[in-house]
ROVO-787250 format. One record per residue: residue in one letter; x, y, z of N, C-alpha, C, CB in turn. Coordinates in steps of 0.001 Angstrom, whole numbers, plus 500000, padded with zeros to 6 digits. Glycine has a CB too. Layout:
<nodes>
AXYZXYZXYZXYZ ...
</nodes>
This chain:
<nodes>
X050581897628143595050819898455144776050839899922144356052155898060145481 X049803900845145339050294901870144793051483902834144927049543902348144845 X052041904168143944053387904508143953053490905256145439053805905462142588 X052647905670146222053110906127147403053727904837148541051848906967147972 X052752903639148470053576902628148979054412901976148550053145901951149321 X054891902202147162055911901280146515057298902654147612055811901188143994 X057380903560147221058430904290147525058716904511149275058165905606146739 X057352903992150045057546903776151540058006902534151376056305903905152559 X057743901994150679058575900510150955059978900250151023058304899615149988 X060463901256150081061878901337149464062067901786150228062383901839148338 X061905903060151336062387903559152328062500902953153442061926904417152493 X061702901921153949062008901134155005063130900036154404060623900483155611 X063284899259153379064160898692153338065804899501153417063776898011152316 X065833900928152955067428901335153431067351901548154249068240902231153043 X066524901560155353066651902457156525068011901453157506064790902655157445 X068076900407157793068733899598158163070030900494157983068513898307157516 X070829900246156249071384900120155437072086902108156063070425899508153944 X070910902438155781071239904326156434071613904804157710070001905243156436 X070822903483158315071069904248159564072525903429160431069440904191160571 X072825902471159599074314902010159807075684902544159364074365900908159334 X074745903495158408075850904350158088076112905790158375075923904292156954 X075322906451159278075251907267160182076742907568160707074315906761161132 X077416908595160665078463908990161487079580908730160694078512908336162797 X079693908675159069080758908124158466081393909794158636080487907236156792 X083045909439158350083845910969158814083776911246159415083875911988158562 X083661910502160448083607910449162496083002909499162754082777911645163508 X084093908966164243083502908055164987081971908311165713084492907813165918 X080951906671165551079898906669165756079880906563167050079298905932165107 X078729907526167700078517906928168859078147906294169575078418907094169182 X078600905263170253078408903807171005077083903921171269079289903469172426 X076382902678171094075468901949171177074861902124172618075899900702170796 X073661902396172865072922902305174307072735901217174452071697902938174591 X073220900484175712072982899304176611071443898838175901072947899790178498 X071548897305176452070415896495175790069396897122176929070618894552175694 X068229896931176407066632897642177225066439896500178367064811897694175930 X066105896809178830065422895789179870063882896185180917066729895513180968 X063111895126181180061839895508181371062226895888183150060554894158180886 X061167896232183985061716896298185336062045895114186302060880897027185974 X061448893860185644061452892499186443062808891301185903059736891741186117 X063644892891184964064926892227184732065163891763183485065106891202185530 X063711891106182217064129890414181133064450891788180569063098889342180359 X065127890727179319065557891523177809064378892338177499065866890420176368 X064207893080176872063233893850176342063604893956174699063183895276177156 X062874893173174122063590892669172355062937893966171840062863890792171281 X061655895208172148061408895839171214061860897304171816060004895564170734 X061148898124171320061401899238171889061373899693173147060894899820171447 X061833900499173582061497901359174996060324902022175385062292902380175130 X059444902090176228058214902046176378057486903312175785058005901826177711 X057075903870175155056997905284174266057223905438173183057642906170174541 X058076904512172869059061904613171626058550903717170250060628903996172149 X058802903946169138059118902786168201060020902441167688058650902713167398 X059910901547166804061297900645166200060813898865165223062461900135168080 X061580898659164585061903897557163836063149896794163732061679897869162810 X063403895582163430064518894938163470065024894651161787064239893623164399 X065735894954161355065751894911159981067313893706159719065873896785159314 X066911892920158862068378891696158747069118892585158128068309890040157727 X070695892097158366072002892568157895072819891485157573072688893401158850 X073033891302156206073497890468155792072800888482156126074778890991156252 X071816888959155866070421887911156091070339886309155311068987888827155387 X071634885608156003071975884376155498072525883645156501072808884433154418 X071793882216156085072374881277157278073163880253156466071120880474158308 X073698880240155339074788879670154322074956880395153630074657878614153602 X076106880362152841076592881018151637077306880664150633077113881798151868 X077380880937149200077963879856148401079366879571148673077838880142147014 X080372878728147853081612878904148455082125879665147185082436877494148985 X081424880083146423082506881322145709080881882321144717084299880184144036 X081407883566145181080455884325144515079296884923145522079863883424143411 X078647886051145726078050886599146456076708885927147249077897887568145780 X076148885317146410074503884588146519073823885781146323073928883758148119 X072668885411146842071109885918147006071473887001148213069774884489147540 X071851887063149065071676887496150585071981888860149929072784886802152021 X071108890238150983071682891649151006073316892041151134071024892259152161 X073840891080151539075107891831151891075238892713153030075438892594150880 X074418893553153257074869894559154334075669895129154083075198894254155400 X075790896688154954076969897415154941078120897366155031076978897926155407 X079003898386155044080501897977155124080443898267156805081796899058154022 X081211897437157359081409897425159078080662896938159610081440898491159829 X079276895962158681078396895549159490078748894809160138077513895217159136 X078067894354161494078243892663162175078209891665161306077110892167163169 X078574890048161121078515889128160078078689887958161045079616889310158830 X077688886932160668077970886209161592078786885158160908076834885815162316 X079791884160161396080668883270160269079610882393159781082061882295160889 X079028882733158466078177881863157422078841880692157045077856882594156113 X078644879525157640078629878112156794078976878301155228077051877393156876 X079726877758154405079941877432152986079094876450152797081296877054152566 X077952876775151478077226875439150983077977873785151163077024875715149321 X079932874012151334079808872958151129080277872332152872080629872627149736 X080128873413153596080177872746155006078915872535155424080876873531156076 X077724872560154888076359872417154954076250870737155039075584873182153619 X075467870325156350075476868914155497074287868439154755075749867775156393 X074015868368153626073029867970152769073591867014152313072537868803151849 X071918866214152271071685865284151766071723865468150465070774864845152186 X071948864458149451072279864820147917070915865278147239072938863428147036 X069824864971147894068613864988146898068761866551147541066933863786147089 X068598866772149230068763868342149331069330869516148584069301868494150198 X070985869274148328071713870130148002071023870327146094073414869570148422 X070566869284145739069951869444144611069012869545144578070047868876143935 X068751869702145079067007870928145540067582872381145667066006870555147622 X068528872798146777068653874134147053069099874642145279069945874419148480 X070085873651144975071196874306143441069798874587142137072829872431142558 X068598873766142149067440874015141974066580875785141810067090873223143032 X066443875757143187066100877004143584067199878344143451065718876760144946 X068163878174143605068828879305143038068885879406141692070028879389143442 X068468878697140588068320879090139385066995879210139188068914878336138516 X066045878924139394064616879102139656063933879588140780064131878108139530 X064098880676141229063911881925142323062250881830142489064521883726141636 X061449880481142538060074880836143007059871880588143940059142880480142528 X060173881802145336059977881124146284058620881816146800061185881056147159 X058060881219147967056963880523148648056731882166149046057279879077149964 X057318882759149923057135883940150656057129885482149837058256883866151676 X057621885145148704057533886657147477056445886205146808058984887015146161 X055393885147147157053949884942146537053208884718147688053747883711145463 X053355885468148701052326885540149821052362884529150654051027885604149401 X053145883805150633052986882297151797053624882736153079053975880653151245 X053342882236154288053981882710155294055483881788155534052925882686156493 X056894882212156308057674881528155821058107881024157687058770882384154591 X058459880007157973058988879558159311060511879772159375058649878020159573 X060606879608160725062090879956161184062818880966160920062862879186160860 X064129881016160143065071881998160100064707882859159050066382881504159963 X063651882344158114063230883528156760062207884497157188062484882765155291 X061216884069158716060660884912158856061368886483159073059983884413159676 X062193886562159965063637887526160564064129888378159350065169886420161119 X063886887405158475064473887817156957063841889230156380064038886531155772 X062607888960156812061923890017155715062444891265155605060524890320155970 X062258892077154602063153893163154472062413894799154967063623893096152808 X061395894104155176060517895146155818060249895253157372059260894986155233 X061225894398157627061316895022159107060532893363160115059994897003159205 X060698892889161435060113892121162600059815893244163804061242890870163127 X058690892829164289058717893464165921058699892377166646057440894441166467 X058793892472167888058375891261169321057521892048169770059574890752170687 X056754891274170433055448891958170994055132890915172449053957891906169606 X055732891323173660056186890534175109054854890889175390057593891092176299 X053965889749175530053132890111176448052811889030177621052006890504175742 X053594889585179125053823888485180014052665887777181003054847888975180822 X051595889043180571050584888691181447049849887378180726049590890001181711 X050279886810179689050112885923178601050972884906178721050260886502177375 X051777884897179012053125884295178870053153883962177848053544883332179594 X053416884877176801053381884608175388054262885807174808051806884545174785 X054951885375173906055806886292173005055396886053171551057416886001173180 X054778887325170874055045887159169170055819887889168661054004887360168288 X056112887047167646057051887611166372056394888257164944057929886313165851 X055787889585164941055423889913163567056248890195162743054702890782163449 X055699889804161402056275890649159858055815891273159276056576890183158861 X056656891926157958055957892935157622056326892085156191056368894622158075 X055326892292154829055694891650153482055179890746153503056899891373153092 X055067889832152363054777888695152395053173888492152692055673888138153281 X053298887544153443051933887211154104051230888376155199052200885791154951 X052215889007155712051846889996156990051025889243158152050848891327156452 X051755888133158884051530887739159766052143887646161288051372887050159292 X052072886696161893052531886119163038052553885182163741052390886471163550 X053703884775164523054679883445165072054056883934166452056797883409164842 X053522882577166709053056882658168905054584881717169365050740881133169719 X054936882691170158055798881792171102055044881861172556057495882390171212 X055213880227173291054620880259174101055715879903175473053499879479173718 X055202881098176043056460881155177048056157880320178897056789883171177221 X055222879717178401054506879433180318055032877901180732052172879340180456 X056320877371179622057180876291180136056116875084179704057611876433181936 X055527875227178616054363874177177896055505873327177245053041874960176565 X055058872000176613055464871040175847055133871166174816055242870035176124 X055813870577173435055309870610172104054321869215172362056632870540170779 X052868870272171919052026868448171904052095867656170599050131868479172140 X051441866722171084051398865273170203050715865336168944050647864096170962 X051055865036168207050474864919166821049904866409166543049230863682166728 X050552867037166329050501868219165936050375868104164039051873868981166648 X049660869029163940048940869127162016050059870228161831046703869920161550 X050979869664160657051819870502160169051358871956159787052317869875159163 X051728872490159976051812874312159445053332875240158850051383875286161035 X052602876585158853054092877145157956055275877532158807053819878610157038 X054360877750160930055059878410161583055298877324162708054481879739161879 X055149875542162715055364875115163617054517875173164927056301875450163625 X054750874979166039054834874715167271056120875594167943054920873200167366 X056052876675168756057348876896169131056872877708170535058339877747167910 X057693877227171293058093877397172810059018877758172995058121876523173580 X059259879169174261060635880002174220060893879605176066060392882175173642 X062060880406176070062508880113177968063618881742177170063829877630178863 X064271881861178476064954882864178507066120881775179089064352884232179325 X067644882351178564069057881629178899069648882795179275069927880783177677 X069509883455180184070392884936180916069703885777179634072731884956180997 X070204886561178962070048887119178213069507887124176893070679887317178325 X069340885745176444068887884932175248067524884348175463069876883779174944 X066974884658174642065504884450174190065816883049173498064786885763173069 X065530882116173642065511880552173272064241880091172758065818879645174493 X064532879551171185062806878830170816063041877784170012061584879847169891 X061942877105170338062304875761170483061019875409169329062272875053172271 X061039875035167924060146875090167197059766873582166546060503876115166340 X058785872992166478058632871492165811057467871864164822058166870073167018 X056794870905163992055763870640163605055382871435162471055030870654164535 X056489871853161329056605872278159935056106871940159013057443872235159540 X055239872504158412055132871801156729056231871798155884054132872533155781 X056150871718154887057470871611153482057068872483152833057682870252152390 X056205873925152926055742874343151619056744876198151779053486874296151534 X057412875975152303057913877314152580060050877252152672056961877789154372 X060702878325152175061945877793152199062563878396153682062785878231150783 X063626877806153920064047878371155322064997879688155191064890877171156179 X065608880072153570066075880872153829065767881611152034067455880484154600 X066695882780152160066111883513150744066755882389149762066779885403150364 X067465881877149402068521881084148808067687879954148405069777880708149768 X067130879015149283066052878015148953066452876610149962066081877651147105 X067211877100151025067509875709151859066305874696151889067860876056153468 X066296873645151877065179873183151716065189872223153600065135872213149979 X064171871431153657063507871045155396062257870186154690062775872830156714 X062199869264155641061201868054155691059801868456157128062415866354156163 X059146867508157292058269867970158567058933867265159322056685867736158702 X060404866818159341061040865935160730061957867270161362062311864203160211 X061710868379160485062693869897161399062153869986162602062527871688160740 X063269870043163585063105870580164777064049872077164815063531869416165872 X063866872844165107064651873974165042065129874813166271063997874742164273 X065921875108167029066391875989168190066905877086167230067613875287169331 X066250878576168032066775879716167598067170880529168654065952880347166796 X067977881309169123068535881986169729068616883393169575069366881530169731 X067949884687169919068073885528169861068708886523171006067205885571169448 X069810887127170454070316887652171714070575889116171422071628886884172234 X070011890360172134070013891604172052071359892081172856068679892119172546 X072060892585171737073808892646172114073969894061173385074980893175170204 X073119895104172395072857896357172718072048896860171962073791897065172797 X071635897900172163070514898699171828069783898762170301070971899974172163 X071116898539169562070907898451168106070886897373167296071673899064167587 X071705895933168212072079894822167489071239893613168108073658894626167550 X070943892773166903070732891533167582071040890421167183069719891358167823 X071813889652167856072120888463166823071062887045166756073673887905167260 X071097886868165802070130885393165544070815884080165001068942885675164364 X070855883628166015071447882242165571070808880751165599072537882106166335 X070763879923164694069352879016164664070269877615164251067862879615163234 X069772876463165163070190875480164945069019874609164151070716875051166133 X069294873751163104068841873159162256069050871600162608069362873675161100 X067906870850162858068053869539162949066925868557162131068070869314164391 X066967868199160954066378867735160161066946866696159385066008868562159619 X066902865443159977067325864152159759066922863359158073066615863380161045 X065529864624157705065126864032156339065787864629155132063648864181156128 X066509865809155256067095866650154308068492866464154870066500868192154214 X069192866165156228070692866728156638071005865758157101070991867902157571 X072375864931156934072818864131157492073514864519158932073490863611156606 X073139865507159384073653865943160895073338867407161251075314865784161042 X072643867461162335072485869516162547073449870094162247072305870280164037 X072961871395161998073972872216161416073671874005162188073732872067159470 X074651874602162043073928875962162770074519877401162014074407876025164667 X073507878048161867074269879302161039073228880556161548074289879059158976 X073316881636161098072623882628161680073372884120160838072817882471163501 X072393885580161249073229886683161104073028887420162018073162887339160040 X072891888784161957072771889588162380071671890708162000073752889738162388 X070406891789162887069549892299162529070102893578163359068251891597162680 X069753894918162737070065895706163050068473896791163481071102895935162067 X068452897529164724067524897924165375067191900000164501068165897625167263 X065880899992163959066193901080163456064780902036163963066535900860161826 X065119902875164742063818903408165717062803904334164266064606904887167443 X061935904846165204060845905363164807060233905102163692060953906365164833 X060047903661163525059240903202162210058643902132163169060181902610160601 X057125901680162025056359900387162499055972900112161174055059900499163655 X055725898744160978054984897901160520053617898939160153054844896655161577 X053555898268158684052459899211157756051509898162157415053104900019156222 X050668898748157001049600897888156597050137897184155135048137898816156452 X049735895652154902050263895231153392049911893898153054051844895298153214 X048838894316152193047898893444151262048751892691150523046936894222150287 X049185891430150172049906890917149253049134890680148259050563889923149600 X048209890302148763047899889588146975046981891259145932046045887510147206 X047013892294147008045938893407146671047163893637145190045580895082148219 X046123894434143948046995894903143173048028894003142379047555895720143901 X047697892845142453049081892076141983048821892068140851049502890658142449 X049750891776139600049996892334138179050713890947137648051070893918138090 X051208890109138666051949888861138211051171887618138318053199888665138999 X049937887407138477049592886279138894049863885356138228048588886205139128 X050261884850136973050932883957136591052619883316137529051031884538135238 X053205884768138027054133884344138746053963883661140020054781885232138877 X053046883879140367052410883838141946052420882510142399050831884355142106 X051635882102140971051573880519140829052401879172140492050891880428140117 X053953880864139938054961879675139346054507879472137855054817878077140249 X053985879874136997053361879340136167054653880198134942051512879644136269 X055065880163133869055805880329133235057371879618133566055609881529133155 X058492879944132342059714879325132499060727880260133164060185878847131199 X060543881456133189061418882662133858060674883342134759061950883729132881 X061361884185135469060772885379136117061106886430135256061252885659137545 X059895887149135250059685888602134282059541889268135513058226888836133026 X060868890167135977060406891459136483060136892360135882061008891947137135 X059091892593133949058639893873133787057946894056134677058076894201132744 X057067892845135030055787893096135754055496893209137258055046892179135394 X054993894529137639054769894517139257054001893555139914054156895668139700 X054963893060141227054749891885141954055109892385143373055615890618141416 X054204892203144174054608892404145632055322891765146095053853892365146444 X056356891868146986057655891059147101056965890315148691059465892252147196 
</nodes>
């Protein structure tokens, strides 16, 4: 990557982090009411003129039961949503020894270009937009990192069809619940993790996610997990993303420039961060 985009990169990831900390040595000033379009819905992105990104805060849907993990952390005063303890998680034994796996062996799927489903997409550290387009009845979810793609939600009250060919982003269908954006996701492959940590999921995940725009700056994401091949019972965890205006989504080649391809592939016994790797 080159050094002018390595250091825009770094700048969109504090921006979150900066702009939550805005107003320290005085009270901040309150949050502008959530957006709304004229026919009444939520309005998940910006205001019509405007830009913006959604950046995670404290970007975990479990957490260990002693010791920090993987997750950013977030600021001090951030929102937090109550994170599950690995051991209120219900995993299956081969699961939980899969995830304990992956946290000592950090190769995951989406820091080598794979696209990631559900709650890791939200994750990325480079920022999500929504992109409402009703004359479609369709809502997407872009990212930025990684793969640099996008999630179709299909909003025109369709069914998940039949025999659907597994993929990275599912099948997913949204409705609106008053204020909550509701999606309803089936039809997963296994090749991607659900969260930075390494939760692991079978192709029997069905997933409900919930996004709800608090106010102007906040949004909470909360995602229910139902996967009968990894969990002996759903489970639900989520965080919080924080809204940070006048930035968009950049252009970003993953595999352009890469310096690790041995890592890419997994191929060695460690990770060597001498070597530049697009995250």
């Amino acid at each position: 990557m080159r050094p002018h985009l390595i250091a825009f990169a770094s700048v969109l990831v504090l921006l979150p982090i900066l702009a939550a900390g805005q107003g320290r040595g005085g009270p901040r000033a309150p949050a502008k009411p959530t957006p709304h379009w004229p026919d009444g819905r939520v309005n998940l992105g910006p205001i019509p003129g405007a830009a913006g990104l959604w950046f995670p805060i404290d970007a975990r849907i479990s957490v260990p039961d002693s010791g920090v993990g993987r997750g950013p952390g977030g600021p001090p005063g951030a929102p937090r949503y109550p994170n599950l303890k690995y051991s209120q998680v219900p995993f299956q034994p081969w699961a939980r020894a899969l995830l304990d796996y992956r946290l000592d062996n950090a190769f995951e799927p989406h820091t080598r270009c794979k696209p990631s489903g559900g709650p890791r997409q939200p994750m990325t550290p480079y920022g999500v937009e929504f992109v409402d387009i009703p004359e479609m009845k369709r809502m997407y979810l872009m990212d930025e990192g990684g793969p640099h793609t996008w999630r179709t939600i299909y909003m025109d009250g369709r069914e998940h069809p039949r025999n659907l060919v597994s993929s990275y982003y599912g099948h997913s269908v949204g409705r609106w619940e008053g204020e909550t954006l509701v999606v309803d996701s089936v039809g997963f492959n296994e090749a991607f993790w659900l969260d930075r940590e390494g939760s692991p999921h079978t192709e029997q995940l069905h997933m409900i996610e919930k996004f709800t725009r608090t106010d102007m700056n906040t949004m909470k994401y909360e995602v229910t997990i139902d996967d009968p091949g990894a969990y002996t019972a759903p489970w639900t965890g989520g965080f919080y993303m924080q809204w940070t205006p006048d930035v968009e989504l950049f252009e970003y080649i993953c595999q352009e420039n890469n310096f690790a391809s041995g890592l890419m592939v997994g191929a060695g016994e460690s990770i060597d961060r001498a070597s530049r790797i697009i995250p």
